[in-house]
C-alpha positions as CSV (number, residue, x, y, z in Angstrom):
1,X,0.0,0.0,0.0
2,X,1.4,3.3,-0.9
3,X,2.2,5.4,2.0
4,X,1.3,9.2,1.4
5,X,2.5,11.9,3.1
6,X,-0.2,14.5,4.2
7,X,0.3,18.5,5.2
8,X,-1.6,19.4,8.2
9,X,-3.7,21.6,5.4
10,X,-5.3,18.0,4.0
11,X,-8.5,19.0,6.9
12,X,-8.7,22.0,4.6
13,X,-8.7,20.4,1.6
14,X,-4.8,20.7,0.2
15,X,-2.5,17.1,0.2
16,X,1.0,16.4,-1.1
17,X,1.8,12.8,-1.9
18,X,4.5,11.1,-3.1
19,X,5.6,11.5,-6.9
20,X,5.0,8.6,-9.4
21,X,8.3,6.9,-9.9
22,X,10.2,8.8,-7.2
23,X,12.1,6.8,-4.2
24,X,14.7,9.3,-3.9
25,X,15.4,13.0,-3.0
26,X,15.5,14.8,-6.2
27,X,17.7,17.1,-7.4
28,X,17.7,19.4,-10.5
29,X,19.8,17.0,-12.6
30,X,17.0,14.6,-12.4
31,X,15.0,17.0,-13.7
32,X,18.0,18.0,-16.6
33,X,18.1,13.9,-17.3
34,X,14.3,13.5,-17.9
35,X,14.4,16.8,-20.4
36,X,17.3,14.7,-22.3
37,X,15.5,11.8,-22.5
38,X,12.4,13.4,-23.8
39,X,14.2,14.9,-26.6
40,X,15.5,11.7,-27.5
41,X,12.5,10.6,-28.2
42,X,9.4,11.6,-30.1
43,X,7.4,14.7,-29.2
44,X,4.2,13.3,-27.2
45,X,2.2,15.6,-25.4
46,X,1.4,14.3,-22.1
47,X,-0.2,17.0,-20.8
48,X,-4.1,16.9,-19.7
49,X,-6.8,19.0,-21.4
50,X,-9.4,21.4,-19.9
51,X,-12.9,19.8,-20.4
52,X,-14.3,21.8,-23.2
53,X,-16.9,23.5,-21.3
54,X,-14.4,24.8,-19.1
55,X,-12.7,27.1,-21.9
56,X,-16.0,28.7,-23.3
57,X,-16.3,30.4,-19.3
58,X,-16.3,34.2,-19.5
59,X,-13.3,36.2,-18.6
60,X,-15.8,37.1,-15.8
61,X,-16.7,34.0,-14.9
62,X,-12.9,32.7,-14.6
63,X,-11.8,35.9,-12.2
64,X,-14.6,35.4,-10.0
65,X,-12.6,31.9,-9.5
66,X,-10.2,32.1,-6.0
67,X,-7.7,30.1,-4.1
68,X,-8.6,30.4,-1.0
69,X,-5.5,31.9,1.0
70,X,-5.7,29.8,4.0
71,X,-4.8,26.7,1.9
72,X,-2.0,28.1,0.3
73,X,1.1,25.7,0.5
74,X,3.6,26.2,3.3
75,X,1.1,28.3,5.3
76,X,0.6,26.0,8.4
77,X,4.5,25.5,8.5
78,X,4.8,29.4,8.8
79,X,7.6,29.9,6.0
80,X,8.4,33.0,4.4
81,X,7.1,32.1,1.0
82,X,3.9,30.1,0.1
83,X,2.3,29.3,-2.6
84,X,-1.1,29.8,-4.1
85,X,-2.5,28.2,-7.7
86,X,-4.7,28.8,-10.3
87,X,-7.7,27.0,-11.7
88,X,-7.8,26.0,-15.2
89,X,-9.8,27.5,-17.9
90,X,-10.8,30.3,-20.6
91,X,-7.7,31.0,-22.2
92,X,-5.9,27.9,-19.4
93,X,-6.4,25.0,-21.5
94,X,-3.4,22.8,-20.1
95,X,-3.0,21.4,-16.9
96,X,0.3,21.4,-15.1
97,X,1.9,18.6,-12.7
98,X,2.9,20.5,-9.4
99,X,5.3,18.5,-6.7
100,X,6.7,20.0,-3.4
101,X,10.2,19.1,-2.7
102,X,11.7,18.3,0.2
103,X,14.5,16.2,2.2
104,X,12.5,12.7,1.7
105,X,12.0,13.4,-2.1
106,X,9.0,15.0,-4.6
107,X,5.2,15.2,-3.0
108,X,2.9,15.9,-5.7
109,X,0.8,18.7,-5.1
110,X,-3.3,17.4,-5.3
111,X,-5.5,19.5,-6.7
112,X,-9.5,19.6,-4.9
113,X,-11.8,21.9,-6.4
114,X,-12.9,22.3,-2.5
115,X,-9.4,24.7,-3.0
116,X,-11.5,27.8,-4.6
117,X,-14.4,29.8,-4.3
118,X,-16.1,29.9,-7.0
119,X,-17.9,33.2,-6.3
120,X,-20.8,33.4,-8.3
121,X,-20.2,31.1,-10.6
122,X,-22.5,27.9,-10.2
123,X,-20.5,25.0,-11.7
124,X,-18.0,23.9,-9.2
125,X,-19.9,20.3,-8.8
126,X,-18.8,19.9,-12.2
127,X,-15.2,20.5,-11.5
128,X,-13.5,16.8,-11.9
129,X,-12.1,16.0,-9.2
130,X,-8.7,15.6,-10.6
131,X,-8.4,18.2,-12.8
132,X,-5.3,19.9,-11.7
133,X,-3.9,23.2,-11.8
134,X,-3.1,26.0,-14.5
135,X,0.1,27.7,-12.9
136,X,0.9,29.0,-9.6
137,X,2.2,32.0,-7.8
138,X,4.8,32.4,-4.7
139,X,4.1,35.2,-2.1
140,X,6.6,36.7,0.1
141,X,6.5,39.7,2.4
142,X,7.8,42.0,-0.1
143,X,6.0,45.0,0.7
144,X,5.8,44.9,5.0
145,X,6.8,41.9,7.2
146,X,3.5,40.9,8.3
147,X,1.9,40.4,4.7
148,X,2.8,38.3,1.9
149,X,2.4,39.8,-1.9
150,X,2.4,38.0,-4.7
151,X,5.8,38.0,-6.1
152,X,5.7,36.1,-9.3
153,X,3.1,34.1,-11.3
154,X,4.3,30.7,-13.4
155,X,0.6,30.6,-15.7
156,X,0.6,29.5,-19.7
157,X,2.5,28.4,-22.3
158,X,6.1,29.1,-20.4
159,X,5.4,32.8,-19.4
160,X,6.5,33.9,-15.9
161,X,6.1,37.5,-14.3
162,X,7.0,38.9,-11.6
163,X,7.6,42.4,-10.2
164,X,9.7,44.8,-7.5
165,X,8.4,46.0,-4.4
166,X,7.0,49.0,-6.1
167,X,5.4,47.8,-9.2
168,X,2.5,46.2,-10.4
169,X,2.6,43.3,-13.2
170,X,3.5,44.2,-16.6
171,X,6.1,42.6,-18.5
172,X,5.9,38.5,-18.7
173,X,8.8,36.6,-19.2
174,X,9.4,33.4,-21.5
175,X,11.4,30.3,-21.2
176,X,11.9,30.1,-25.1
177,X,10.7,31.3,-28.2
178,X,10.6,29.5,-31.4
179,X,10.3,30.8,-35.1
180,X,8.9,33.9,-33.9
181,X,7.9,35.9,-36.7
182,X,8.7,33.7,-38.9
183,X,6.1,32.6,-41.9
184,X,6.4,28.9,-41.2
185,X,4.6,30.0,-37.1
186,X,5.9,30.1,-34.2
187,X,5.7,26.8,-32.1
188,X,5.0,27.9,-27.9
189,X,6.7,25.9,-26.1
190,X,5.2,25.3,-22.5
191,X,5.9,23.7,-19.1
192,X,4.3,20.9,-18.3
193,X,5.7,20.2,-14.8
194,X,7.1,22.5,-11.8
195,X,8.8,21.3,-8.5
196,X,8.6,23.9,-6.1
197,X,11.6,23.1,-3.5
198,X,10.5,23.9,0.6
199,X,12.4,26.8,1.8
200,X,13.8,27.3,5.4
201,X,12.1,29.4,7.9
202,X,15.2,32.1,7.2
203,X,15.1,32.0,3.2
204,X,15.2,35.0,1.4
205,X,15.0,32.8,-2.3
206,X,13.0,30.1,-3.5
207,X,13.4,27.8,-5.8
208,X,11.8,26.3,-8.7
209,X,12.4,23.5,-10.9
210,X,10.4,23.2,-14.4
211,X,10.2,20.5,-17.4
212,X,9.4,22.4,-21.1
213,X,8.8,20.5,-23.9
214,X,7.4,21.7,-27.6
215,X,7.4,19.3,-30.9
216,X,10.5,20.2,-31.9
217,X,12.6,20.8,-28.0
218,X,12.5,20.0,-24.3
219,X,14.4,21.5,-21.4
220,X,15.0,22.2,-17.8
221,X,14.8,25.3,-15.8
222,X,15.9,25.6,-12.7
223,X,14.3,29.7,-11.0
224,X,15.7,30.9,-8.0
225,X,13.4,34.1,-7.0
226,X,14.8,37.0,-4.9
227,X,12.2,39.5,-4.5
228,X,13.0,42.6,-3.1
229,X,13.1,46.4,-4.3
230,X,14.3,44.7,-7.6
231,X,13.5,41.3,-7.7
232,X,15.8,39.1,-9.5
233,X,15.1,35.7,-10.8
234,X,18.1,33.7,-11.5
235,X,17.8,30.9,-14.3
236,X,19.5,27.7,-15.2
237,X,18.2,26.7,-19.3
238,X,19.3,23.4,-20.5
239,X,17.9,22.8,-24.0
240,X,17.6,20.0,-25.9
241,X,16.5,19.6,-29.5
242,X,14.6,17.0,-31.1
243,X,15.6,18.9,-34.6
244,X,17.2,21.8,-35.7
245,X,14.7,25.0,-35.4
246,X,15.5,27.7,-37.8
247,X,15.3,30.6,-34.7
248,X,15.7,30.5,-31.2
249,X,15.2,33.3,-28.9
250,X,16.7,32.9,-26.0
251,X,15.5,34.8,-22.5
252,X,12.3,36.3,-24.6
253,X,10.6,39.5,-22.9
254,X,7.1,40.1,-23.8
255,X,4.8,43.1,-23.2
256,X,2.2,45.8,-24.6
257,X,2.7,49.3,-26.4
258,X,-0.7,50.6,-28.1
259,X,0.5,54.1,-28.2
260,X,3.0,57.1,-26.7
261,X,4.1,60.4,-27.2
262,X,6.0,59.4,-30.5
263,X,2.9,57.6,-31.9
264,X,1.5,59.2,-35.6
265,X,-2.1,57.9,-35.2
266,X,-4.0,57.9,-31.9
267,X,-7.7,56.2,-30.7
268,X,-10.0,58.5,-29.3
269,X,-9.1,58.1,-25.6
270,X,-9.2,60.2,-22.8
271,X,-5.6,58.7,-21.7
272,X,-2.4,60.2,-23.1
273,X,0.0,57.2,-23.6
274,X,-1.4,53.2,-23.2
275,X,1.4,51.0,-22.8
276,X,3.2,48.9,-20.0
277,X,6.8,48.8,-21.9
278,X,8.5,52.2,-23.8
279,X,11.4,50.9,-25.0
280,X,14.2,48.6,-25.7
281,X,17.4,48.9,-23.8
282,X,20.6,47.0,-25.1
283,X,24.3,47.0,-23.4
284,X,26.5,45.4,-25.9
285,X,30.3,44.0,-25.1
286,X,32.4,47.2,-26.0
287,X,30.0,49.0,-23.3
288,X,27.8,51.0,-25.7
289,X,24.3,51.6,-24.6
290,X,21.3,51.5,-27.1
291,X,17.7,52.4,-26.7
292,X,15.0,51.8,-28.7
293,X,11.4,53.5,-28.4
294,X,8.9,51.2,-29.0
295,X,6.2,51.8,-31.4
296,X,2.4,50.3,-32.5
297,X,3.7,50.1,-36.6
298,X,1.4,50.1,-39.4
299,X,2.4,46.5,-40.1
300,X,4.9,43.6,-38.7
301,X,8.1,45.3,-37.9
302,X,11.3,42.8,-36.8
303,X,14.7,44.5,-36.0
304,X,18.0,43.3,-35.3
305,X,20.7,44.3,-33.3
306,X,24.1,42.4,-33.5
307,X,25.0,41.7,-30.1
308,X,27.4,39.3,-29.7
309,X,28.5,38.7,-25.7
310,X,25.4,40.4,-25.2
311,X,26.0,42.3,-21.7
312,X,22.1,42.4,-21.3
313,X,19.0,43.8,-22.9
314,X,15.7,44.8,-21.3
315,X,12.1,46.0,-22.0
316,X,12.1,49.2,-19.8
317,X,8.9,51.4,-18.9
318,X,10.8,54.9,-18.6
319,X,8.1,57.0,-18.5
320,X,7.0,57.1,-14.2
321,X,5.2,60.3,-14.8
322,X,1.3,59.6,-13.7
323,X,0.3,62.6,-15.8
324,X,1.2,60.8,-18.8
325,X,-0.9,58.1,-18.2
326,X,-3.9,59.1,-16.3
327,X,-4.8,55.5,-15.7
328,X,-6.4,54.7,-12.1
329,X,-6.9,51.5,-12.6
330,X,-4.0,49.7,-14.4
331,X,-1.5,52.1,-13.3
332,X,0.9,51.7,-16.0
333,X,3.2,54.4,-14.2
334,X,3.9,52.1,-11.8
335,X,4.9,49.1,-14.3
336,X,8.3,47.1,-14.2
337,X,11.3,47.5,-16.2
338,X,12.9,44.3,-17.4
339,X,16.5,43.6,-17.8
340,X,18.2,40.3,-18.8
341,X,21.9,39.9,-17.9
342,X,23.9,36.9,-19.1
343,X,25.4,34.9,-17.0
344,X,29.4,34.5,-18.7
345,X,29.8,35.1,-23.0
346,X,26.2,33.7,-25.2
347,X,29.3,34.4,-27.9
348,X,28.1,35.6,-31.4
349,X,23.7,36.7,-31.5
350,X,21.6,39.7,-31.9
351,X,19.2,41.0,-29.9
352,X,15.8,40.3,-32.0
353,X,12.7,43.1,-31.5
354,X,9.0,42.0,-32.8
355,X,6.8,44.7,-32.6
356,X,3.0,43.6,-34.0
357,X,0.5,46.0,-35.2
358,X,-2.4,46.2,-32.4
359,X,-6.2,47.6,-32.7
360,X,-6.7,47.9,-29.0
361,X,-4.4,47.6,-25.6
362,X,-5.4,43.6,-24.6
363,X,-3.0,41.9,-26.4
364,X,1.3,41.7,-25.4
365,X,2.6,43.1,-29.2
366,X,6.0,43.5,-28.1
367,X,8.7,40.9,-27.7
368,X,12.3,40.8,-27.5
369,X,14.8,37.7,-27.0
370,X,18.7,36.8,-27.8
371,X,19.2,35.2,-31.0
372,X,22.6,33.1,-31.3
373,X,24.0,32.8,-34.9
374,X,25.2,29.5,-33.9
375,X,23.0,26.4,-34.6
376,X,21.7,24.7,-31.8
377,X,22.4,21.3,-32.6
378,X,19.7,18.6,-32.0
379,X,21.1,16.2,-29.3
380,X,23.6,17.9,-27.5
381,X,23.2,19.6,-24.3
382,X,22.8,23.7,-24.6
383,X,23.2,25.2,-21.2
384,X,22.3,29.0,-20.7
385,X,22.6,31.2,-17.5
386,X,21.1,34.6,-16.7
387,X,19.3,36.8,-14.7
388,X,16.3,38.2,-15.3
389,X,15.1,41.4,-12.6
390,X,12.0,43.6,-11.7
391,X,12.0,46.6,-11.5
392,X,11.0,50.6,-11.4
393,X,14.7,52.1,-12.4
394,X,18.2,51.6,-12.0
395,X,21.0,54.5,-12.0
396,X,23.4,52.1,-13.8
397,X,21.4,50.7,-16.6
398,X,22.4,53.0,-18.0
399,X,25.1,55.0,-15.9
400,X,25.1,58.1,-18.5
401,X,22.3,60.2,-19.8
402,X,19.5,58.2,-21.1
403,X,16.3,58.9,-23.9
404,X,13.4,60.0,-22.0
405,X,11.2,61.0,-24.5
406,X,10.5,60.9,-28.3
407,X,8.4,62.9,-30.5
408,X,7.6,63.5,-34.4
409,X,6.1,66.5,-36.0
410,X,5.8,67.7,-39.5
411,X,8.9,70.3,-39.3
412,X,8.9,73.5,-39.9
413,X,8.6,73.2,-44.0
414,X,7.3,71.7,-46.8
415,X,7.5,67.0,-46.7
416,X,9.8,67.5,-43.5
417,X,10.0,65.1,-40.8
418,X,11.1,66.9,-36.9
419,X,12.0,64.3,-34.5
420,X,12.8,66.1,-30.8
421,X,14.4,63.9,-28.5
422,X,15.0,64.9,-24.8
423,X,17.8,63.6,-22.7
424,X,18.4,63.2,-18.9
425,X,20.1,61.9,-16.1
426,X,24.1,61.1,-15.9
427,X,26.3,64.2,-15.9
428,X,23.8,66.1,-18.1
429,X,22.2,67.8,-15.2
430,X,26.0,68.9,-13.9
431,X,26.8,71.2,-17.5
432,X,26.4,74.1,-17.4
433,X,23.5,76.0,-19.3
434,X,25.9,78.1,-21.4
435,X,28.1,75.0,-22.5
436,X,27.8,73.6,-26.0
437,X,26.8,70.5,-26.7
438,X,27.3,68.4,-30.1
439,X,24.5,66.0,-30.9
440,X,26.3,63.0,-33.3
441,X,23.6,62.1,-35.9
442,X,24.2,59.2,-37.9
443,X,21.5,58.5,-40.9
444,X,20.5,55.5,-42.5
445,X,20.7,58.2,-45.8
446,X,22.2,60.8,-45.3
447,X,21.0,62.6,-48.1
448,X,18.4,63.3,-46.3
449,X,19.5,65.3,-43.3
450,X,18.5,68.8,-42.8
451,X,20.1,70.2,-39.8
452,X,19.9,69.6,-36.3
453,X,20.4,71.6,-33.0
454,X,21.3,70.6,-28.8
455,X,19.6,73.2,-26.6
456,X,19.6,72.9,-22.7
457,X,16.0,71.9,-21.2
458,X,15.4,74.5,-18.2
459,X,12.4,72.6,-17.0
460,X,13.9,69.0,-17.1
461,X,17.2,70.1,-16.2
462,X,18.1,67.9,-19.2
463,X,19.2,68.9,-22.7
464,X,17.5,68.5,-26.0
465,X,18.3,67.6,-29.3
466,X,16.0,69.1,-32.3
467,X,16.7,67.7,-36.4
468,X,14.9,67.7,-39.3
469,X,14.9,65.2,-42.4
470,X,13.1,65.3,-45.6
471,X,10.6,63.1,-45.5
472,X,12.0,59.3,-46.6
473,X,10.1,57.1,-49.0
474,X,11.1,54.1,-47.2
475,X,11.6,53.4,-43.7
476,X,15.1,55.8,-42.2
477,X,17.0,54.2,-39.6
478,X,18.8,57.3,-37.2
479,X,20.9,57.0,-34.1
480,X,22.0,59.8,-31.9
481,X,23.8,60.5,-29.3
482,X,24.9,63.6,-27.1
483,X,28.9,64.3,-26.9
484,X,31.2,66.6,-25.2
485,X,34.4,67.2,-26.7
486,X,35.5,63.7,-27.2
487,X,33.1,62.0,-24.3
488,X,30.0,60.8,-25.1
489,X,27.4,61.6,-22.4
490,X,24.5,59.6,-23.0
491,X,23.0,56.3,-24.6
492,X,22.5,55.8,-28.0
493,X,19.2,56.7,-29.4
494,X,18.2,54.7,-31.8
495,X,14.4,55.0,-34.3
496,X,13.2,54.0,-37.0
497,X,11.3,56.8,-39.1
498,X,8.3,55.5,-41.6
499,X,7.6,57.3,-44.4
């Protein structure tokens, strides 16, 4: 008879028991040798699917569905983390196998449908039993000791989010990307198992184990999560390929921009920006910043950036400013930056932006990930180490002057483009108002440069840089950059103007 081990939550309705198959601790390799022996082997998807009825429930309808707090796991043994999960359904069609880890081994986590409250909603009795759970989140006292907020959220396809003690969520994470943008379609790979390993009664990190598999790749992830004013999730990617994959981004970002102050067409809305991301930040090997605003194109835009020994690249929101926003409810002001840093040299890549052409503000439309120009060969082991962080702003990312806003006009004659771009921050603020500055313009054609000016900004306590180009007939790539004498004071600026 199989002996199961039981939290004292089981009179509440929540049960760990042993794992399938497992007689021994586990460790993280066991999770690395199971990936390699999937790949090995024929893409089979084992996961469970959501009864059909589930997935035509209102958005509504699948809110009003709780975990009820009291049960969450590691509660009764007083931890500083616990975890809480997520019922299936709508857009969750896949269920995911949960275990708890500890020092006799891996304790499957049981789902009960006696777990939620199901509000208003009046199917519960025809929950199965055994259903099993969507994703999870890990809470931690992030905010004040006495209270645990929800720190990050492991729900669909691979995504993860998390966020800083000041932010709300915004930007999701992926484990991998595949063909993205690509006409053949992008394949979404997904995990299909987590082990969530007990912390100590003095941890300040938790850590999570994960199995990903897709048709064409499997892999193992092992997250260690250190929330704090910037919370910083540390991965371990070992990949494995059943066959060769034409593009792999690596350490994908994902997150929404409907419109800004640099956007041409706007919906009638009483906001004055909608989105949770600005911009792309890149910090190549020689130590050159770039940034790239973000835009809602008029059709599929991909751009490359080489970046070989990548030193990090991030989805930022910049712009803190409420009045630019005027958003109560989703508080986009108050979204996370992202910023992935490599752990030791990817070697050669390019930082890969995807920005989709969106109708309204529900859908992510921005992604970014790492690209090696390496194949990935199919059965070898492909390890990859990075951080990933949360959070409002960092003085060092970038230590100079940085972008803070872009804008396009008509000019001030006849099929001119102006573009005004306003820097801060660094040693800007230190120059003196009567100093010159030389802005560095370099044009994708630079036939079609106009002039340009650098005037000081008396209200920012920035400086701005003001140039005009005749209007292009094909899409103008410009970078820009401010300089003093031989030092460069800020980021580079980088945009691509449409026609």
């Amino acid at each position: 008879m199989r002996r199961f081990a039981w939290t004292a939550a089981l009179l509440l309705g929540l049960a760990v028991a042993p794992s399938l198959g497992a007689s021994a601790p586990l460790d993280f390799e066991s999770v690395v040798a199971r990936a390699r022996e999937r790949a090995a082997s024929a893409f089979e998807d084992r996961t469970r699917r959501v009864p059909p009825w589930l997935l035509e429930i209102t958005y509504d309808q699948w809110r009003d569905i709780r975990f009820r707090p009291p049960l969450s796991l590691w509660r009764d043994r007083n931890l500083p983390f616990e975890v809480q999960f997520f019922h299936p359904g709508l857009f969750y069609d896949r269920v995911v196998e949960i275990h708890e880890v500890d020092a006799e081994g891996a304790h499957r986590v049981a789902f009960s449908p006696s777990l939620f409250d199901y509000g208003k909603n009046n199917f519960a009795s025809r929950v199965p039993q055994d259903l099993g759970f969507a994703g999870f989140r890990l809470h931690y006292p992030i905010k004040r000791p006495d209270y645990r907020d929800e720190v990050i959220v492991f729900l669909g396809a691979s995504y993860f989010r998390a966020v800083g003690r000041d932010n709300v969520f915004g930007v999701s994470a992926r484990g991998l990307a595949l063909d993205t943008a690509e006409p053949r379609g992008e394949e979404f790979p997904f995990f299909e198992e987590f082990w969530l390993v007990r912390p100590s009664r003095r941890a300040e990190a938790a850590e999570i184990w994960a199995l990903l598999e897709s048709p064409r790749a499997a892999g193992a992830y092992r997250f260690v999560v250190y929330p704090g004013i910037e919370t910083v999730v540390r991965v371990d990617a070992r990949l494995f390929f059943r066959e060769e994959v034409g593009k792999v981004g690596l350490a994908p970002l994902t997150g929404m921009f409907f419109y800004g102050e640099n956007s041409r067409e706007r919906p009638d809305d009483y906001r004055p920006e909608v989105h949770d991301v600005d911009g792309l930040s890149i910090l190549t090997k020689e130590g050159e910043w770039l940034w790239r605003p973000l835009d809602n194109p008029p059709r599929l835009r991909v751009t490359s950036f080489e970046a070989a020994d990548v030193g990090g690249f991030g989805l930022f929101q910049r712009d803190r400013d409420f009045d630019h926003y005027q958003d109560l409810e989703t508080r986009p002001d108050l979204r996370p930056s992202v910023w992935v840093a490599p752990s030791g040299k990817w070697g050669e890549g390019r930082v890969e932006l995807v920005e989709i052409p969106v109708k309204e503000e529900t859908n992510d439309n921005v992604v970014a990930y790492w690209v090696p120009s390496r194949a990935l060969e199919p059965g070898k082991e492909h390890r990859f180490r990075y951080d990933v962080s949360w959070f409002s702003d960092h003085p060092a990312r970038p230590p100079g002057g940085r972008a803070v806003a872009t804008r396009v006009d008509r000019g001030t004659g006849e099929d001119l483009r102006r573009i005004i771009v306003d820097f801060e921050g660094g040693a800007l603020k230190k120059i003196p108002r009567d100093h010159v500055l030389e802005g560095v313009l370099t044009l994708g054609d630079p036939s079609r440069f106009v002039e340009q000016q650098v005037i000081p900004n008396p209200v920012s306590g920035g400086w701005r840089l003001v140039f005009q180009v005749r209007r292009p007939s094909q899409p103008l790539e410009m970078r820009a950059f401010l300089r003093k004498g031989r030092d460069a004071l800020t980021e580079t600026w980088s945009y691509l103007l449409e026609p």
